[in-house]
RODO-2510 file (C-alpha; in nm, 4 decimals, decimal comma):
residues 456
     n   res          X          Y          Z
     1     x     0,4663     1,6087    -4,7230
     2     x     0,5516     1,8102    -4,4723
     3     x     0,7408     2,1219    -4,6401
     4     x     0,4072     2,2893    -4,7569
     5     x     0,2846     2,3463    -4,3753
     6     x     0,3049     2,6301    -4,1748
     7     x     0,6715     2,5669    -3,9264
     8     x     0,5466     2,5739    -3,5492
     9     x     0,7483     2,8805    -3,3958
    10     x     0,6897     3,1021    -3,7151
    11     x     0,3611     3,0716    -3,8426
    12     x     0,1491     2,8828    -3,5600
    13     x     0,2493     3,0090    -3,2328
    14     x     0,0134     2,9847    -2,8819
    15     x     0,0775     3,2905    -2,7132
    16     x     0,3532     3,5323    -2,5938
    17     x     0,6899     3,4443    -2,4365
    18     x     0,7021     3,4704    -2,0528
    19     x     0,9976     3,6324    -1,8844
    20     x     1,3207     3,3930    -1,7522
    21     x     1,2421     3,2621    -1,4206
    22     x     1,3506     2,9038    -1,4420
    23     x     1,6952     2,7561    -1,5718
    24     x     1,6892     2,3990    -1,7107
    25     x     2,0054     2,2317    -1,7045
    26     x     1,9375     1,8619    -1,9377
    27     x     1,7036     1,9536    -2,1859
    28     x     1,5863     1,6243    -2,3713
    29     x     1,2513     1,4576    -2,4214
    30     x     1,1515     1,3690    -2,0871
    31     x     1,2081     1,7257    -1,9814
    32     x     0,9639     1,8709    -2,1929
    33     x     0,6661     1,5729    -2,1407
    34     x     0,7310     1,6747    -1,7286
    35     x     0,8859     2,0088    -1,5821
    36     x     0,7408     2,2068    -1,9276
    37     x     0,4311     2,0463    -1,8774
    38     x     0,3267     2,1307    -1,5508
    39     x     0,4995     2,4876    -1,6000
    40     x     0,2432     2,5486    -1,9011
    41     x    -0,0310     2,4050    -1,7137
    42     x     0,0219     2,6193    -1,3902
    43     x    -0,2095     2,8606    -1,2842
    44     x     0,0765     3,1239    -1,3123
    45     x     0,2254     3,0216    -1,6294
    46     x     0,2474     3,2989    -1,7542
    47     x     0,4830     3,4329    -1,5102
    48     x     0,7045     3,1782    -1,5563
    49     x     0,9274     3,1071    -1,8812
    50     x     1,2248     2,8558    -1,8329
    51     x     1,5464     2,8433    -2,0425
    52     x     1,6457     2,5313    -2,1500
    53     x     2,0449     2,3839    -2,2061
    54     x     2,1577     2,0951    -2,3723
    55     x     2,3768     1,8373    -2,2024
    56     x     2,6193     1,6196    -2,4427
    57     x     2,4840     1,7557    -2,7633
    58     x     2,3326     2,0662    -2,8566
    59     x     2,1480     1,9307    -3,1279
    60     x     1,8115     1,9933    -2,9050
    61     x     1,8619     2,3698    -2,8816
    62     x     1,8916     2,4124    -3,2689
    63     x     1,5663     2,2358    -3,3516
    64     x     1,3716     2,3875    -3,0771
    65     x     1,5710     2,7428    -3,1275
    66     x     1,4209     2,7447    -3,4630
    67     x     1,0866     2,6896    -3,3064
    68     x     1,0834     2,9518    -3,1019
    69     x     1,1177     2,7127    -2,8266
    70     x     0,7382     2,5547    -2,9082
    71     x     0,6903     2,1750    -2,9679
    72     x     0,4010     1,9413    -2,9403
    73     x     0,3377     1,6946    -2,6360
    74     x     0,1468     1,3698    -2,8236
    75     x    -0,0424     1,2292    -2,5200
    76     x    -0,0845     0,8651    -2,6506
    77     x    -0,2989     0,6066    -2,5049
    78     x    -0,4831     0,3017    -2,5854
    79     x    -0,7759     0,4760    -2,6716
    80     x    -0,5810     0,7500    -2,9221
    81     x    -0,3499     1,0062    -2,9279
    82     x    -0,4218     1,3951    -2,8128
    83     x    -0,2420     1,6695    -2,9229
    84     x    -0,1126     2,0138    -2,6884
    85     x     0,1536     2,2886    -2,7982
    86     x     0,3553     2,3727    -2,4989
    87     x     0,5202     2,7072    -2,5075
    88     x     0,7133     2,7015    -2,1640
    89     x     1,0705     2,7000    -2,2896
    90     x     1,1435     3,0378    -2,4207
    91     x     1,4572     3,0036    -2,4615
    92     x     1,6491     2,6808    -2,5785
    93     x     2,0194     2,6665    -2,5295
    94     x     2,3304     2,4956    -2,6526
    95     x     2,4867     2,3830    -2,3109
    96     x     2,8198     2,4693    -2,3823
    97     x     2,6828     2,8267    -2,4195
    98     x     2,8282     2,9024    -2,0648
    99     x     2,8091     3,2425    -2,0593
   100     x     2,4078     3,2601    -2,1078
   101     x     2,4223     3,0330    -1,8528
   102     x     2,5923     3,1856    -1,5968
   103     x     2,4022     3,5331    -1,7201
   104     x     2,0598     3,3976    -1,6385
   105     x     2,1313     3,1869    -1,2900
   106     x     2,3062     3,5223    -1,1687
   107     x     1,9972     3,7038    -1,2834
   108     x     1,7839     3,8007    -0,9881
   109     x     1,4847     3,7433    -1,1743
   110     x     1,5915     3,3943    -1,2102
   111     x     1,4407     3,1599    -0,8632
   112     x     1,4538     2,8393    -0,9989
   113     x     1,7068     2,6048    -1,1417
   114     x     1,6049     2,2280    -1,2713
   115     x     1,8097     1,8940    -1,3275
   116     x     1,6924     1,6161    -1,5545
   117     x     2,0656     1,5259    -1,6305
   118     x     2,0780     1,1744    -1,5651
   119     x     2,1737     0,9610    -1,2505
   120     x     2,5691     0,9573    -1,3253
   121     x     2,6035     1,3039    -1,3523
   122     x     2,6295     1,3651    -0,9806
   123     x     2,9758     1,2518    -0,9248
   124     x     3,2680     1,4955    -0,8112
   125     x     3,4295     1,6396    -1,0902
   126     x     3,7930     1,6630    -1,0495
   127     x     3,8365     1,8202    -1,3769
   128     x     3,5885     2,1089    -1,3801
   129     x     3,7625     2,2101    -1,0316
   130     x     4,0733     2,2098    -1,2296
   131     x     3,8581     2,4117    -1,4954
   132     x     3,7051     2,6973    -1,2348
   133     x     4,0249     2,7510    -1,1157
   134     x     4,1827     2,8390    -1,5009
   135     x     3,9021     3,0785    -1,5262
   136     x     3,7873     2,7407    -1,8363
   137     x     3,4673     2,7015    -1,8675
   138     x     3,3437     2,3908    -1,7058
   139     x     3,2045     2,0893    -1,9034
   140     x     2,9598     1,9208    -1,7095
   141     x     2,6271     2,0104    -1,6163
   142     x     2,7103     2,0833    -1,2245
   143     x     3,0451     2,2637    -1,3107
   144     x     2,8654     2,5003    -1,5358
   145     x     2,5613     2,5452    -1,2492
   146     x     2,8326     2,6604    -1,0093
   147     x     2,9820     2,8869    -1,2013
   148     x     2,6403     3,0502    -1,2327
   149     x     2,5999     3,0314    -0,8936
   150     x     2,9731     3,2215    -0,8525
   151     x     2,8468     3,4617    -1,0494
   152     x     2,4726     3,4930    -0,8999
   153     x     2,6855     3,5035    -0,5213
   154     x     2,9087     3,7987    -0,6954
   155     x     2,5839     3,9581    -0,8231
   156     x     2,4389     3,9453    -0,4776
   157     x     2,0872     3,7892    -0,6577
   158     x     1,9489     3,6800    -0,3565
   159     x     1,8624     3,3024    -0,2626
   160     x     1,7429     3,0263    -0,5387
   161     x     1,6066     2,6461    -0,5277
   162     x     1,7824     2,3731    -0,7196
   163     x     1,5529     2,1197    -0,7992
   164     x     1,6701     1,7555    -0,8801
   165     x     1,4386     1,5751    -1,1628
   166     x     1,6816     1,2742    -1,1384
   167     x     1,5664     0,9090    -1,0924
   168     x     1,8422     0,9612    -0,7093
   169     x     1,7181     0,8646    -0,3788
   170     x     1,6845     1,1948    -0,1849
   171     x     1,8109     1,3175    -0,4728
   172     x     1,7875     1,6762    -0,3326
   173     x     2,0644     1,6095    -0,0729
   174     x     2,2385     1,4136    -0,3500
   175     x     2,2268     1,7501    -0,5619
   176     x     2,3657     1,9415    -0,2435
   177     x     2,6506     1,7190    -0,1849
   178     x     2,7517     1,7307    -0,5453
   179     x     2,7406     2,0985    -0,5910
   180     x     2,8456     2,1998    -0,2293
   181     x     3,1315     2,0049    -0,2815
   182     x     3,2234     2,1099    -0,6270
   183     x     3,2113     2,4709    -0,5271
   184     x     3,4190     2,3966    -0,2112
   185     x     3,6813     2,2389    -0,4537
   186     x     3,6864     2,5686    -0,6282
   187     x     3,5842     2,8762    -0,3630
   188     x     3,5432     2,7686    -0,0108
   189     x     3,3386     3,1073     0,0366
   190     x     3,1637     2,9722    -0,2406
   191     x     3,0799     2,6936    -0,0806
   192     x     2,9210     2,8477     0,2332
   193     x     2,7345     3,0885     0,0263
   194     x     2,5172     2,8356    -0,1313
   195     x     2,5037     2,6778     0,1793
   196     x     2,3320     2,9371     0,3317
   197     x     2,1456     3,0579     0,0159
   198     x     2,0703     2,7716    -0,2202
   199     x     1,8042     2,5474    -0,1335
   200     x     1,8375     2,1826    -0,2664
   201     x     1,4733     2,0454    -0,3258
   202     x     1,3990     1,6953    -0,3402
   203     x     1,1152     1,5070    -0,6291
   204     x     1,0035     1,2150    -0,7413
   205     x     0,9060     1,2076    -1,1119
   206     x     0,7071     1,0127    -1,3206
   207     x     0,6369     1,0233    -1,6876
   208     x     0,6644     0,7497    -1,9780
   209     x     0,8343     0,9512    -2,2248
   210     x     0,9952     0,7126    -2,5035
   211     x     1,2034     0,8691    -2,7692
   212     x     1,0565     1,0347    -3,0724
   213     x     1,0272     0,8601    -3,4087
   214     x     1,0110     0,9914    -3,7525
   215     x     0,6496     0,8574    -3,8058
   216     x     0,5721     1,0911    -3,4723
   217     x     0,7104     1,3777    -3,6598
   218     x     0,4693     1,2531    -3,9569
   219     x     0,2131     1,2265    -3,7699
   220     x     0,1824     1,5608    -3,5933
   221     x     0,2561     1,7337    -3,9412
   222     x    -0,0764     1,4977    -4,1110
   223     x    -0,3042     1,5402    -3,7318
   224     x    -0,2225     1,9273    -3,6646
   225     x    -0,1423     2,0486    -4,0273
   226     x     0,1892     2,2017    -3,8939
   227     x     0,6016     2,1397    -3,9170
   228     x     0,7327     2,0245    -3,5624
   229     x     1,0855     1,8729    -3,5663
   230     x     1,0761     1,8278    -3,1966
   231     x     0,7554     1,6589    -3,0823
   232     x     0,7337     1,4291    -2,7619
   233     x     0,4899     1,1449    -2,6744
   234     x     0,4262     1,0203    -2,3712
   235     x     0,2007     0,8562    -2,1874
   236     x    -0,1205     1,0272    -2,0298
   237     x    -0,0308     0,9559    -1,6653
   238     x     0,2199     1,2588    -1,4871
   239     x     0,3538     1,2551    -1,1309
   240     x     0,5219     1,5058    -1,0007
   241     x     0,5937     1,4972    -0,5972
   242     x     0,8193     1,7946    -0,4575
   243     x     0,9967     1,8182    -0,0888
   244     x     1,1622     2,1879     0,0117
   245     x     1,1513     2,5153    -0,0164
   246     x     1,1737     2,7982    -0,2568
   247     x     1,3018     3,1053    -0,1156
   248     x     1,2652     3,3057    -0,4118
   249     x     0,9412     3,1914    -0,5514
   250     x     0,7883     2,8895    -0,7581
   251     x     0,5074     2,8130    -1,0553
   252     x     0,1994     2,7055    -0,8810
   253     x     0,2845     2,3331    -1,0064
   254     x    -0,0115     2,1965    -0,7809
   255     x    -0,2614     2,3544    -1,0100
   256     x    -0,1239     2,0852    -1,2594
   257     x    -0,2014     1,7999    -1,0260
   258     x     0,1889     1,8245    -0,8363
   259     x     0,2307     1,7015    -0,5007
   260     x     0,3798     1,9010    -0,2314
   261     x     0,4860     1,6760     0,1276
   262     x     0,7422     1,6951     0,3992
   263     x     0,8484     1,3794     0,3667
   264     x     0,9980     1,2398     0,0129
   265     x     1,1757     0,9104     0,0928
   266     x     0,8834     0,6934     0,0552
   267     x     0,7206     0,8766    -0,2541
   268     x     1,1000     0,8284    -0,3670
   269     x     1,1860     0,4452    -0,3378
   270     x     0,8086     0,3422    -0,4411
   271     x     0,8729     0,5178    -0,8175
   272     x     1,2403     0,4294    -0,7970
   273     x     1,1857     0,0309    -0,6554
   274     x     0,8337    -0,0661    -0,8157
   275     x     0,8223     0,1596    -1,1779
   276     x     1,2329     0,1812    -1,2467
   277     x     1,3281    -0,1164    -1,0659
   278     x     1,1058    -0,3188    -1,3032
   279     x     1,1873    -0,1213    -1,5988
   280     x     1,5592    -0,2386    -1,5371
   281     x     1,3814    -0,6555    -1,5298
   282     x     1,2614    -0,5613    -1,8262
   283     x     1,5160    -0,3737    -2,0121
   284     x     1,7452    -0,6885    -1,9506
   285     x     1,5117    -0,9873    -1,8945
   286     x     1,3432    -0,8770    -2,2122
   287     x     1,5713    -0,8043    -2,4377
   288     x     1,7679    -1,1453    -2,3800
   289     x     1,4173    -1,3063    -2,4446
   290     x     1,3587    -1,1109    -2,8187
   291     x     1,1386    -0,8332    -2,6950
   292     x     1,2425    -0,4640    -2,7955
   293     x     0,9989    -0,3113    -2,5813
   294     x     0,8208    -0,2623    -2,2087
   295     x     0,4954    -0,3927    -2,3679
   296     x     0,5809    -0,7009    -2,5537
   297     x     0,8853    -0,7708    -2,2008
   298     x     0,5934    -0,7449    -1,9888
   299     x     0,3508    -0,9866    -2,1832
   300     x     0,6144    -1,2396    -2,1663
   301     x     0,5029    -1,4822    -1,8466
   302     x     0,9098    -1,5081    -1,7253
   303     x     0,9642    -1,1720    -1,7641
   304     x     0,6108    -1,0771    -1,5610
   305     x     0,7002    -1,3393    -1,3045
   306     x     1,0691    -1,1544    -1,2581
   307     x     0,8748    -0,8222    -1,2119
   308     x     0,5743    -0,9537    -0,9955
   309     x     0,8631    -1,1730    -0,6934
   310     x     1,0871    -0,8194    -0,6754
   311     x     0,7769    -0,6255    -0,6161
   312     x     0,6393    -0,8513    -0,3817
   313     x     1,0205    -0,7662    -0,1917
   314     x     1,0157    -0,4280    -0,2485
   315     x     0,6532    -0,3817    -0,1187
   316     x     0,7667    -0,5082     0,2160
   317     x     0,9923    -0,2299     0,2710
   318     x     0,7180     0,0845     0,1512
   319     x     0,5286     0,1875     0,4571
   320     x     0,2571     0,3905     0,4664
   321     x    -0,1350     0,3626     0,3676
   322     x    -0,0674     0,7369     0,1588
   323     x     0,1563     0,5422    -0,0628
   324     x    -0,1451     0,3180    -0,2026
   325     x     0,0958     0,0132    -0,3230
   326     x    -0,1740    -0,2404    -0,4247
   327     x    -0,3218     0,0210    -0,6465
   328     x    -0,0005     0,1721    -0,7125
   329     x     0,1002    -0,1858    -0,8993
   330     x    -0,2230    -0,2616    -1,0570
   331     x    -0,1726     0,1132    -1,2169
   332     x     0,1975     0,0754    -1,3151
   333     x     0,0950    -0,2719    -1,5044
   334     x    -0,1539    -0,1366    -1,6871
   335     x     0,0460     0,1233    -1,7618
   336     x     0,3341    -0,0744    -1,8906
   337     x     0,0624    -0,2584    -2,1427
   338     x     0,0311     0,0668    -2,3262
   339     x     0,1335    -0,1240    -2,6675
   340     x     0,1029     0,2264    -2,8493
   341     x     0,3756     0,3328    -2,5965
   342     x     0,7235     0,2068    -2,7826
   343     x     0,9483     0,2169    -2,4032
   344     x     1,2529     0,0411    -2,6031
   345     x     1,4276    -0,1695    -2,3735
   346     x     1,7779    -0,0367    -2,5170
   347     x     1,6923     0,2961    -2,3836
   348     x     1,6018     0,1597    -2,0788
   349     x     1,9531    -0,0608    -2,0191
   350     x     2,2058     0,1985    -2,0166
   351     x     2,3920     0,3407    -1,7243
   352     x     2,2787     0,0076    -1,5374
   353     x     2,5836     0,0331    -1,2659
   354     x     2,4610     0,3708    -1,1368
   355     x     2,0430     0,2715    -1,1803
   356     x     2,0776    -0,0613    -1,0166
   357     x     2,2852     0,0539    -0,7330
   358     x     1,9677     0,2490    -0,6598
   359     x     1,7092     0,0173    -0,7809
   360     x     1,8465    -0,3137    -0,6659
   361     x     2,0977    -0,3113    -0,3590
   362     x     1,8360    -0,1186    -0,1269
   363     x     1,5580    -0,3808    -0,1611
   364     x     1,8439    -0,6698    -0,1230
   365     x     1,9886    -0,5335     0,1940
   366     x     1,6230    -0,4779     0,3274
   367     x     1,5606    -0,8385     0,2526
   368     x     1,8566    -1,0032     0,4074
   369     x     1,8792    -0,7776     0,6678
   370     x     1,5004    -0,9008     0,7417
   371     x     1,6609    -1,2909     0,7093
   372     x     1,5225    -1,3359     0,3713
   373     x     1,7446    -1,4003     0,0223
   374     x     1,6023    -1,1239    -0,1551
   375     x     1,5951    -1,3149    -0,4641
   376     x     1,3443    -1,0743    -0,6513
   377     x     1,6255    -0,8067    -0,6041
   378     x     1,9275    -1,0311    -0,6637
   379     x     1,7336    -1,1379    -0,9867
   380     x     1,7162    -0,7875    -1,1352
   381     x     2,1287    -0,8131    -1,1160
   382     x     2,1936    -1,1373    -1,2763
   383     x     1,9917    -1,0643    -1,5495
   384     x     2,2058    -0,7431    -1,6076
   385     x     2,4956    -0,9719    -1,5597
   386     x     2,3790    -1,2397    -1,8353
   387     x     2,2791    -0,8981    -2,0580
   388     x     2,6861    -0,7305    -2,0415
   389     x     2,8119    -1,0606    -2,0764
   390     x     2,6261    -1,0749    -2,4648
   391     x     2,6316    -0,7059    -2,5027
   392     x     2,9235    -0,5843    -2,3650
   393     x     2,9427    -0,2853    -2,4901
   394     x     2,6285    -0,1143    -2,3089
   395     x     2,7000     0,2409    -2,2024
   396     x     2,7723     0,2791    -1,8186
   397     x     2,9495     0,5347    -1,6596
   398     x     3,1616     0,2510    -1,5707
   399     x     3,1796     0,0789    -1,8576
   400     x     3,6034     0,0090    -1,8275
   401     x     3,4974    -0,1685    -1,4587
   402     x     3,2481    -0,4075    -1,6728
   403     x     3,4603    -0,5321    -1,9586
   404     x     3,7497    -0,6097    -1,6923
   405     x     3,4567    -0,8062    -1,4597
   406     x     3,3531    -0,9857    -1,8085
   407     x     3,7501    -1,0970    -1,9072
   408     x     3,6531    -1,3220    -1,5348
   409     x     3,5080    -1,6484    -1,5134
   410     x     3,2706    -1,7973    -1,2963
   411     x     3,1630    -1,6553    -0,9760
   412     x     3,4684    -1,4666    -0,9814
   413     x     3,2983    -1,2981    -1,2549
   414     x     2,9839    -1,2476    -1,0851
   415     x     3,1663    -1,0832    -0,7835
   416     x     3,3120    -0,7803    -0,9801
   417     x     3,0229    -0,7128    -1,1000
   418     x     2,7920    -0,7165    -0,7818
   419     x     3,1221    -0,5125    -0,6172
   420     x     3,0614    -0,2183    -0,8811
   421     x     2,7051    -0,1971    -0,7314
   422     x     2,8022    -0,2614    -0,3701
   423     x     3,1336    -0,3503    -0,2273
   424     x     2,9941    -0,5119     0,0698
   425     x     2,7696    -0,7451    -0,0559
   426     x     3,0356    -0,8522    -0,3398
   427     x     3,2295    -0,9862     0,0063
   428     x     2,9122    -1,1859     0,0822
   429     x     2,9411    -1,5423    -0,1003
   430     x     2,5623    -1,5897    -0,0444
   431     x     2,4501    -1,2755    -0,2238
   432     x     2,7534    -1,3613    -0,4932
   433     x     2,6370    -1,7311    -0,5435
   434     x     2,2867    -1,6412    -0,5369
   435     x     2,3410    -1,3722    -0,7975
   436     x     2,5414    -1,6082    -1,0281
   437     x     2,3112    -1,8781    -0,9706
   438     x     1,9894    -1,6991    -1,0801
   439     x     2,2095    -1,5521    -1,3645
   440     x     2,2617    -1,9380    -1,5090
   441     x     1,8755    -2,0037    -1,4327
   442     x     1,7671    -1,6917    -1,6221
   443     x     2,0145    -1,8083    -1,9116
   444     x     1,8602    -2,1403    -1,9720
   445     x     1,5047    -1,9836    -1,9890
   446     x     1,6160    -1,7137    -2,2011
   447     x     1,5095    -1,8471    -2,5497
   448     x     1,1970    -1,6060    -2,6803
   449     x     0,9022    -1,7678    -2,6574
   450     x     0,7390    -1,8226    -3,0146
   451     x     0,4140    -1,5620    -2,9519
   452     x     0,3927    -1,2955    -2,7461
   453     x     0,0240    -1,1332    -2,6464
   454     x    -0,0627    -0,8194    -2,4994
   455     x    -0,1458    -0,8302    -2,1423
   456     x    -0,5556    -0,7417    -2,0997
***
């Protein structure tokens, strides 16, 4: 059906490219519902064109390459679908195309430099040190941004902002720490040149974006009459809040409805606790009860009730009248009821040692620390413990770490798990009993229930 229409990039194209002022690094689905987004929808868009690299694959530079860098954002909600060509990217990237890389972040036109490339990438990377110094090309995401920056410091470009898009507390700092001390490993001088000349800003981001299906692709060729191989959907509702500076410039992001404040943190562990911390319920909770997707986990009453007891815990511990929580809830569950959003739960459930480390262990130390069990948080981990222990071969960066925990028995079990989330607490038979406790509760009720409704 499709072959007969007019190919987005070649024959239906919005308007010219803008010049290279922003360098992606992570360029997937959710990158181009958020970031591209608001850069499009800026005041100063035009000023503004970001290049876009792949992470693992570069499968996502070809398709959009041969677009010109255009796709379609498919705003879907309960009431229909909309339909916008976004034209930000101009210029989509294989990420193991180094050398563009480093030309454009050493480019002095170039004042920005975004992440979206997933919690676990922020880890020290012994082997791309070991890389820099061969004069190799480094192959992760940070080991090929300083490089760039090498190169930008050798250019004398002038200061840029790295911007974390990463679901990290203070993600920012995390982003300095990483980098600073991945240059330091390679360049000491390196190391106090970005330092002194790299800003590290800090966001919280916020954007359903499930993956794309081929009946999307179908149905932006039969809605728009055009060929787009890469369309996204996502939800209507954006959030973008930003903390730092940008000594070389920015987009005017705040025409697009982005949030500029001096203070992230609590912006930061309301997405992170209340949207991602029940996503993880969900992802696990759900999928153990039948369900494939947020939706149909959230209509289910035990999976709700899972959800509703760690919010109640994590709302305890987000101050601040700004932050709007009771509203903030309401909002996220009727957002999560979006049955024409497919958020699959598999999707969801991967890299759970790195998410839940972030999601989970804050909100239980809060609570015990306050003399209370936490339960709602230690009930987010032992339904990832009942999931690996059925599934064990979900992806996590430390996936090795779970299959030894699962060759264990009994709370012995239960303890090398909680210890790859937090060594401390794994010490602490309460949290360890209560975790493997909940774990056997959750099991017995885990049968899916015969019919599941949409929440109203």
């Amino acid at each position: 059906m499709t072959a007969e229409l007019p190919r987005l990039g070649h024959d239906v194209a919005p308007h010219p490219k803008a010049p290279v002022r922003i360098v992606h690094l992570g360029l997937g689905a959710f990158h181009r519902s958020h970031q591209a987004w608001f850069t499009q929808h800026a005041g100063d868009a035009g000023e503004w064109g970001i290049a876009s690299f792949t992470g693992r694959r570069p499968d996502a530079a070809k398709v959009l390459a041969a677009q010109d860098g255009l796709f379609t954002v498919v705003e879907r909600a309960d009431s229909g679908d909309s339909f916008e060509v976004v034209g930000s990217i101009v210029e989509a990237v294989d990420g193991a195309n180094v050398q563009r890389l480093v030309e454009l972040v050493a480019a002095p036109e170039t004042a920005v430099v975004t992440l979206t490339i997933t919690e676990a990438a922020y880890g020290f990377g012994a082997d791309d040190v070991r890389l820099l110094l061969s004069g190799q090309d480094p192959t992760t995401p940070l080991g090929r941004l300083v490089r760039g920056l090498a190169a930008r410091r050798d250019a004398d470009a002038g200061p840029l902002a790295v911007v974390s898009c990463d679901n990290l507390s203070d993600n920012g700092n995390v982003a300095r720490h990483a980098v600073v001390n991945l240059a330091g490993g390679f360049d000491a001088g390196l190391a106090d040149w970005v330092d002194a000349n790299v800003s590290f800003v800090s966001t919280s981001v916020d954007r359903i974006t499930p993956r794309t299906t081929a009946e999307d692709v179908q149905l932006v060729a039969r809605e728009c009459g055009y060929r787009d191989e890469a369309p996204v959907v996502a939800e209507p509702f954006r959030n973008w809040v930003l903390s730092g500076h940008f000594p070389a410039g920015r987009p005017r992001w705040e025409d697009a409805g982005a949030v500029f404040v001096d203070h992230i943190e609590p912006y930061e562990n309301r997405k992170l606790w209340l949207l991602n911390g029940a996503h993880s319920i969900l992802a696990y909770a759900g999928q153990l009860r039948g369900h494939t997707t947020v939706a149909e986990a959230l209509a289910d009453p035990v999976c709700l009730q899972a959800v509703e007891e760690f919010w109640d815990e994590a709302s305890r511990h987000l101050a601040g009248d700004d932050l709007r929580i009771p509203e903030y809830r309401e909002a996220l569950l009727d957002r999560f009821s979006n049955s024409r959003i497919a958020h699959h739960l598999a999707q969801i459930a991967m890299d759970a040692s790195t998410k839940l480390r972030m999601r989970a262990i804050p909100v239980l130390r809060a609570e015990r620390e306050a003399g209370r069990s936490g339960v709602g948080a230690a009930r987010m981990i032992a339904v990832w413990a009942a999931y690996v222990e059925s599934n064990p071969g979900l992806q996590d960066p430390q996936s090795g770490a779970v299959a030894e925990a699962n060759q264990l028995a009994g709370l012995g079990r239960t303890a090398a798990l909680v210890a790859l989330l937090d060594s401390e607490l794994a010490r602490d038979s309460a949290v360890v009993e209560l975790v493997h406790k909940l774990s056997h509760e959750f099991a017995r009720a885990m049968q899916p229930i015969a019919t599941v409704g949409n929440r109203s």
